[in-house]
N, C-alpha and C positions, 0 to 999 in steps of 0.2 A: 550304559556308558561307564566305563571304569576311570579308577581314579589317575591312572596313566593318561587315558583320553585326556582327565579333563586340564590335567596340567599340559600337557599337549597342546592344546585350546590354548591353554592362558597365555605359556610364551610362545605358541603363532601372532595372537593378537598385539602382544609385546611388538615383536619385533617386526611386526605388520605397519604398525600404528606407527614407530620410531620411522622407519625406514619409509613409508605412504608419506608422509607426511612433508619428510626430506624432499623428497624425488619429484613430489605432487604427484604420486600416483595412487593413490588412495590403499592401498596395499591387499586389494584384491588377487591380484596373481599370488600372494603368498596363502593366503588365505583356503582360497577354492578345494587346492592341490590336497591344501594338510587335507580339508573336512575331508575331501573323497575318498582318501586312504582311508580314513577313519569309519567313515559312515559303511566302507566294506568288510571291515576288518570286523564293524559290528555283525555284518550277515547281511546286508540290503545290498540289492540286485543296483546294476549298472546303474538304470535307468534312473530309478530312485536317487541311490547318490549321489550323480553328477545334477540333478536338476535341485535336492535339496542343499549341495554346496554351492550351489549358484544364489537360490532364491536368500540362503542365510549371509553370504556374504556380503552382496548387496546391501541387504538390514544392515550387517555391521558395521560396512563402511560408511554409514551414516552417521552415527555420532562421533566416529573416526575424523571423518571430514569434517565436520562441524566444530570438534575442538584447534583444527589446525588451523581451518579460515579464522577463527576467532581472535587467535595468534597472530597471526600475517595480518587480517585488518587493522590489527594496533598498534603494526609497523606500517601502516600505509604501503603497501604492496600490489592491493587489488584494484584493477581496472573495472568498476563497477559495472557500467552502461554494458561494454558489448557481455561480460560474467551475467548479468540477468537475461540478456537476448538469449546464447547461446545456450543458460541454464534451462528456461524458457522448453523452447524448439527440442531440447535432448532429455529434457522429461519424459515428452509423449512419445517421442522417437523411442526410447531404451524401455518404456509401459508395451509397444506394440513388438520390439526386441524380442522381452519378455514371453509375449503370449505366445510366439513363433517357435520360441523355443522348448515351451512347456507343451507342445503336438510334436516336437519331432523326436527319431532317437535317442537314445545316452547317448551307444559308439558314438554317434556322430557327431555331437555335442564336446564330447570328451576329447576324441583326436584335434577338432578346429580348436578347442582352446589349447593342448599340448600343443600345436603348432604354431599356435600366436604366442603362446610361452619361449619355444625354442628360437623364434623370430627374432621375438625382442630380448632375448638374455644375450644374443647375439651380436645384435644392434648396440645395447649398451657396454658390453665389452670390446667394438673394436670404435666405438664411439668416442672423438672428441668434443672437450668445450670449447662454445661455440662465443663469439665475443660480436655483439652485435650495436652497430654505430648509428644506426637508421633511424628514423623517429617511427614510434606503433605506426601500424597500416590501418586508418579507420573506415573500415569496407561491411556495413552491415550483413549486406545480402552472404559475403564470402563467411560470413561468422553464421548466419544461420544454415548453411548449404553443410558446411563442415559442422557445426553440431548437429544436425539430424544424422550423419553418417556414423559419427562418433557413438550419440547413444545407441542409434540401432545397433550396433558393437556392442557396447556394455550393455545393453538388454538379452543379446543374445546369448554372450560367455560370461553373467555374472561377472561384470568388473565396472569399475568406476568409468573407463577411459581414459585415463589418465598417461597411459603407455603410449598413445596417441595421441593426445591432446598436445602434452607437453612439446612435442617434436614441430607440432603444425603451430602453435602459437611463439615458438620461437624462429622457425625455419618462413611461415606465411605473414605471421602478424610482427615479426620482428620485433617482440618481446624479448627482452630484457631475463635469462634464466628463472635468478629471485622472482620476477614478476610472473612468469609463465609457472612458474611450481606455486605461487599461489594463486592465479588466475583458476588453473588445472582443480585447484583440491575445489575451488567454491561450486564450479561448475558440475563437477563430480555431487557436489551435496545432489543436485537437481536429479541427473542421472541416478543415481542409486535409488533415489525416494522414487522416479518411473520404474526401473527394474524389480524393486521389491515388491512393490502392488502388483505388477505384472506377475509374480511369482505368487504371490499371498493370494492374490484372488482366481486365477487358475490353476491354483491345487490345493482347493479346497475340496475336501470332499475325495480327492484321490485315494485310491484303494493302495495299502499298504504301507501309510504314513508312520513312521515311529510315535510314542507317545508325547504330548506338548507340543505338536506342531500345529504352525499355521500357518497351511496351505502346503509351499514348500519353503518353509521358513523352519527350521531346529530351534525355539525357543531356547533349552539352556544351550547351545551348541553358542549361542547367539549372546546370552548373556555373558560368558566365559572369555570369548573374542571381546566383547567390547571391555569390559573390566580391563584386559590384559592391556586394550589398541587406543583408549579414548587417555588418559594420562602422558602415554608415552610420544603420542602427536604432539602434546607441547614441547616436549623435548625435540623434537623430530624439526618444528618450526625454526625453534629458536636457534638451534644449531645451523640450520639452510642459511642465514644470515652470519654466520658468524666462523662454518671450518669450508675447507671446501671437500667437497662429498667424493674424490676419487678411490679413497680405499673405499667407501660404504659401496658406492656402486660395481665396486669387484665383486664386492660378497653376496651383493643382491643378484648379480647377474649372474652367476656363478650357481648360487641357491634356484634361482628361477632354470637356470642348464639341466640341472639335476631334477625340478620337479618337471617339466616339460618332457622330457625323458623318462620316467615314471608314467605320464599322464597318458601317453603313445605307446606305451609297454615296450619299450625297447630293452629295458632294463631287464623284465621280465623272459622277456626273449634271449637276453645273454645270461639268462641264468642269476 
C-alpha cells in the first residue's frame, strides 16, 4: 500500500464518517467503491477485492456508527424498543448475508452493488423532504420482517443499510427524519457487527489474502478508515440537528453517481 492509498483511506473515511452519520447511512457506499479501486490498483484479482472491501467496510462502519449513535442518544433521538428488535433480527440476517456472499462471484457481487449505488444516488437526487404528522407506527412483527430483509442486504453488499433503512422508517414507521437517521445508524451498529463476522470468519484461511488480513477484513485498510470516519461522525451528528442537509445530499449523490458508474465499468467502457 502506498502512501497515496493510505491518505486516500483517510479522507474516504473522513468524509464517510461526516456524511454516514448525517444521512444515517453509515457511509458504507462511500467506502466499498474507494477500497475496490484500491485493492485493484494494488494487483488483487476481482474476486478478492470486491469481497475484501466488503468484509473491511463493514468492520469500519462499526465504530463509525457507534460514535454517531452516541451523539444522537444524548440528544434523545433513539427509539430504543423497536432499534434493539430490529438490531436483533438483522445481525443474523446480514452474518447469513455475509456467508452468501463470500461462495458467490466478485462480477456479480460488484455489478448488484454498482447497481444499488446507481439506485440510490438517483433516488436521493430527485428525492424530496418528507414532513411527517403521524404518530410512529408501533408494529413489531413489520420491524422484524423489514430488518431481516434489510440486513440480508447489508450482509450481502457490505453496507450498513442504512440506504434503506432510512426510507422504510420514515415512509412505513412514520418517523420523524432526525429520528429515522438516528434510529438507521444504531440499528446499522447490529448489522455491520453480523456482516463483519460473516466476512472474518469465512475468509479465513482464503488463498490469496494480502498481508494483515483477517479473513476478508484489510487490517490497516481498516485502521486508516476508522481514524479518518470515527471523529468526523460527531460532526456528522451534531450538524443533522442543527443545518438542513440538501447541499450535503447533492454531493453525496452525486459522488455515489460517479462511484456506481465506475463499479459497473461503464466509465471504463467510455474510455
Amino acid at each position: 500500500m502506498t502512501i497515496t492509498h493510505s491518505i486516500t483511506l483517510l479522507a474516504t473515511g473522513a468524509f464517510a464518517g461526516f456524511a454516514g452519520s448525517l444521512l444515517g447511512l453509515g457511509g458504507g457506499f462511500i467506502m466499498t467503491p474507494v477500497q475496490y479501486i484500491l485493492y485493484t490498483d494494488m494487483g488483487l484479482p476481482t474476486d478478492m477485492a470486491i469481497k475484501l472491501a466488503f468484509g473491511t467496510t463493514l468492520l469500519a462502519v462499526l465504530p463509525t456508527t457507534i460514535s454517531g449513535v452516541w451523539r444522537h442518544s444524548r440528544l434523545a433521538t433513539i427509539w430504543w424498543r423497536p432499534t434493539v428488535i430490529m438490531g436483533s433480527c438483522g445481525l443474523i440476517a446480514a452474518f447469513a448475508g455475509a456467508t452468501l456472499a463470500t461462495h458467490l462471484p466478485g462480477a456479480i457481487l460488484r455489478t448488484a452493488f454498482g447497481v444499488v449505488v446507481l439506485v440510490s444516488s438517483i433516488r436521493m437526487l430527485i428525492s424530496r423532504d418528507i414532513t411527517i404528522e403521524e404518530e410512529p407506527k408501533d408494529r413489531p412483527w413489520l420491524w422484524v420482517v423489514s430488518s431481516i430483509v434489510i440486513g440480508f442486504i447489508a450482509g450481502i453488499l457490505g453496507i450498513g443499510g442504512g440506504i434503506v433503512m432510512v426510507p422504510v422508517l420514515v415512509l412505513v414507521f412514520k418517523l420523524k427524519m432526525h429520528n429515522a437517521v438516528a434510529m438507521s445508524l444504531a440499528v446499522i451498529v447490529f448489522t455491520s457487527t453480523g456482516g463483519a463476522l460473516g466476512y472474518i470468519t469465512n475468509g479465513l484461511g482464503a488463498p490469496g489474502l494480502p498481508t494483515y488480513s483477517l479473513g476478508y477484513v484489510h487490517l490497516p485498510s481498516w485502521l486508516l478508515l476508522t481514524i479518518g470516519s470515527a471523529g468526523m461522525a460527531q460532526i456528522g451528528a451534531i450538524t443533522a440537528h442543527r443545518l438542513p442537509n440538501k447541499q450535503l445530499r447533492y454531493l453525496f449523490s452525486v459522488t455515489l453517481l460517479y462511484l456506481g458508474l465506475r463499479m459497473l465499468g461503464v466509465l471504463d467502457w467510455l474510455g
